[in-house]
C-alpha positions as CSV (number, residue, x, y, z in Angstrom):
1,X,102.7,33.3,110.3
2,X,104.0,36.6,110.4
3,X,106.9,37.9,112.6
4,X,106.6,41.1,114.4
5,X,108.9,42.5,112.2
6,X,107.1,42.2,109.4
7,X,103.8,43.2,110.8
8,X,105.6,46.7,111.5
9,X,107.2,46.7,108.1
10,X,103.8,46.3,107.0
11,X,102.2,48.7,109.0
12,X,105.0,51.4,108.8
13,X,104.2,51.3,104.4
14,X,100.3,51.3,105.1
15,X,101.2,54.6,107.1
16,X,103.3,55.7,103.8
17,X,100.6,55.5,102.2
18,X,98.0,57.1,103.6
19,X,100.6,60.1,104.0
20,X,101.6,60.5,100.8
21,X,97.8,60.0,99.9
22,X,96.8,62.9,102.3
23,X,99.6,65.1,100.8
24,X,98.6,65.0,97.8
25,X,94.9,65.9,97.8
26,X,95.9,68.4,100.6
27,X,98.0,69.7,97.8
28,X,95.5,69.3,95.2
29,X,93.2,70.8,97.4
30,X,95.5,74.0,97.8
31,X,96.2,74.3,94.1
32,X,92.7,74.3,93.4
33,X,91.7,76.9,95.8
34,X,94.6,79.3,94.6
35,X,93.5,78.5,90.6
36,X,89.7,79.4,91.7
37,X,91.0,82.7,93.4
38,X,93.0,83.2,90.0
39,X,90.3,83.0,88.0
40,X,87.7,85.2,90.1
41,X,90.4,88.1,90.0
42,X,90.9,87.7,86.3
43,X,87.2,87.5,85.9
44,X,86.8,90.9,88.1
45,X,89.3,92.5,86.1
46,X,87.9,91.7,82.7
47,X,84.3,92.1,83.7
48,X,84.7,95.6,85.7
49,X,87.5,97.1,83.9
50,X,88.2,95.7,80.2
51,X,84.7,95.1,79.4
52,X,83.1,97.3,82.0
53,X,79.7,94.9,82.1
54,X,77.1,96.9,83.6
55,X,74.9,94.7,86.1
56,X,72.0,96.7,87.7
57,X,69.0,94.5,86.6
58,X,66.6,96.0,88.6
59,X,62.4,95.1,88.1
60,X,60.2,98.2,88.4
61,X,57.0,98.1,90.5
62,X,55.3,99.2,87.6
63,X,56.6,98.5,84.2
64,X,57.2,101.7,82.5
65,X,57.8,103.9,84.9
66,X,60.1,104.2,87.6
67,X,59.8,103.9,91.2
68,X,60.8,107.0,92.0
69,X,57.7,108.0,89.6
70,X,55.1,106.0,91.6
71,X,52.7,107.5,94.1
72,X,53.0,106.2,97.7
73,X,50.2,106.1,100.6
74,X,50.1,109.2,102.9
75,X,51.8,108.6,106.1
76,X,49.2,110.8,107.7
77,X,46.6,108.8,106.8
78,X,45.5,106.5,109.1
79,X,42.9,104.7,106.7
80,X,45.8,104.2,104.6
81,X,43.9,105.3,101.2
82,X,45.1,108.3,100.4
83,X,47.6,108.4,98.0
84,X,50.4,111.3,97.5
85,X,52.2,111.4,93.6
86,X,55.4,112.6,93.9
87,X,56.3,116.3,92.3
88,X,59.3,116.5,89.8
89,X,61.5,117.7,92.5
90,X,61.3,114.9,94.7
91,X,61.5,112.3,91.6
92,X,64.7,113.6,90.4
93,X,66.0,113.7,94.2
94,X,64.8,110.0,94.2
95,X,66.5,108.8,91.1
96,X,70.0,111.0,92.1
97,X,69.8,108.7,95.5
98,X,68.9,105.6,93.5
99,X,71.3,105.9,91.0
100,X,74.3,106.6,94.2
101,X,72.5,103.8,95.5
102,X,73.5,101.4,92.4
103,X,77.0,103.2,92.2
104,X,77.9,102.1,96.0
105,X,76.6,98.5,95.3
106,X,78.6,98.1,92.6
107,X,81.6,99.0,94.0
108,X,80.7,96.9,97.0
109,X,80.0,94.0,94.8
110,X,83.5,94.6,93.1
111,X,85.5,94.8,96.5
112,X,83.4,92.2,97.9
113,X,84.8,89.7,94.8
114,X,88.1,90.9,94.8
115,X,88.5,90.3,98.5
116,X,87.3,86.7,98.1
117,X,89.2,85.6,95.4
118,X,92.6,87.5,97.6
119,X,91.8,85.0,100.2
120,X,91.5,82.4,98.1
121,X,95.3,82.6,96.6
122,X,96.1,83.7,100.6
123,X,95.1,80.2,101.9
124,X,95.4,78.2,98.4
125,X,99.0,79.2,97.6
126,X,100.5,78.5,100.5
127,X,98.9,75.0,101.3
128,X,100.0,74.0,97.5
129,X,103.4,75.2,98.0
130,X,104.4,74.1,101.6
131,X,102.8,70.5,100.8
132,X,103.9,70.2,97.1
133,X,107.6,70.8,98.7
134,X,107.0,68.2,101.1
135,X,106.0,65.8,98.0
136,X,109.1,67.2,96.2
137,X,111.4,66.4,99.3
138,X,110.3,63.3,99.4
139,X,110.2,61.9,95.9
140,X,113.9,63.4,96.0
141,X,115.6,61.5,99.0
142,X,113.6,58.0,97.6
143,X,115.3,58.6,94.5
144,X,118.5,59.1,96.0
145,X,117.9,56.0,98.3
146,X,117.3,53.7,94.9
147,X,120.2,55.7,93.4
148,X,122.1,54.3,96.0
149,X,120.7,50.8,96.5
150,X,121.6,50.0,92.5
């Protein structure tokens, strides 16, 4: 049978363990999140800037022409079958807002990836580096201790 002592000895490198278990993948888990935060702002840069990859796939209403082009139903109609073309005026106003319209998305789309992939290296960065230290510490003073005991 086991003495008391043991058990705790037992218990108290069970406990070891687990912590050094959950430091590492809490670690891992940082380091991941800071590599994927990496790569989305080196992605962003490349895609937007070096390569400048336009992507405003859009699907007209009616294949070969655009939407600005399109006749739409007269308000002022009530029995909703009267239909109003636009004149070439209002069709280049259209595709002037449409095209501002794609130009503001963009650059929402660009901020909106750059500020995720910020936060990711804000939170993954520092979780890696105050728990990899904490790893570091520790693997130090147990070498030391066996340093010691030989």
């Amino acid at each position: 049978m086991e003495s008391k002592k043991d058990q705790q000895k037992g218990h108290k490198k069970s406990i070891k363990v687990i912590r050094s278990i959950y430091m590492y993948l809490v670690a891992m888990i940082g380091l991941v999140t800071f590599i994927f935060g990496s790569v989305g702002i080196i992605n962003n840069v490349f895609k937007n800037f070096v390569f400048q990859v336009d992507y405003d796939y859009y699907i007209d209403a009616m294949p070969g022409r655009s939407t600005c082009e399109q006749a739409y139903l007269d308000p002022s109609d009530a029995s909703g079958k009267n239909m109003i073309s636009p004149t070439s005026d209002d069709t280049a106003k259209c595709e002037l807002i449409m095209n501002e319209q794609r130009a503001q998305g963009r650059r929402n789309n660009i901020g909106n990836d750059f500020s995720i992939a910020i936060a990711q290296i804000g939170v993954g960065l520092p979780i890696w580096l105050f728990h990899w230290s904490i790893i570091q510490k520790e693997y130090r003073s147990k070498r030391e201790e066996e340093d010691i005991n030989v």
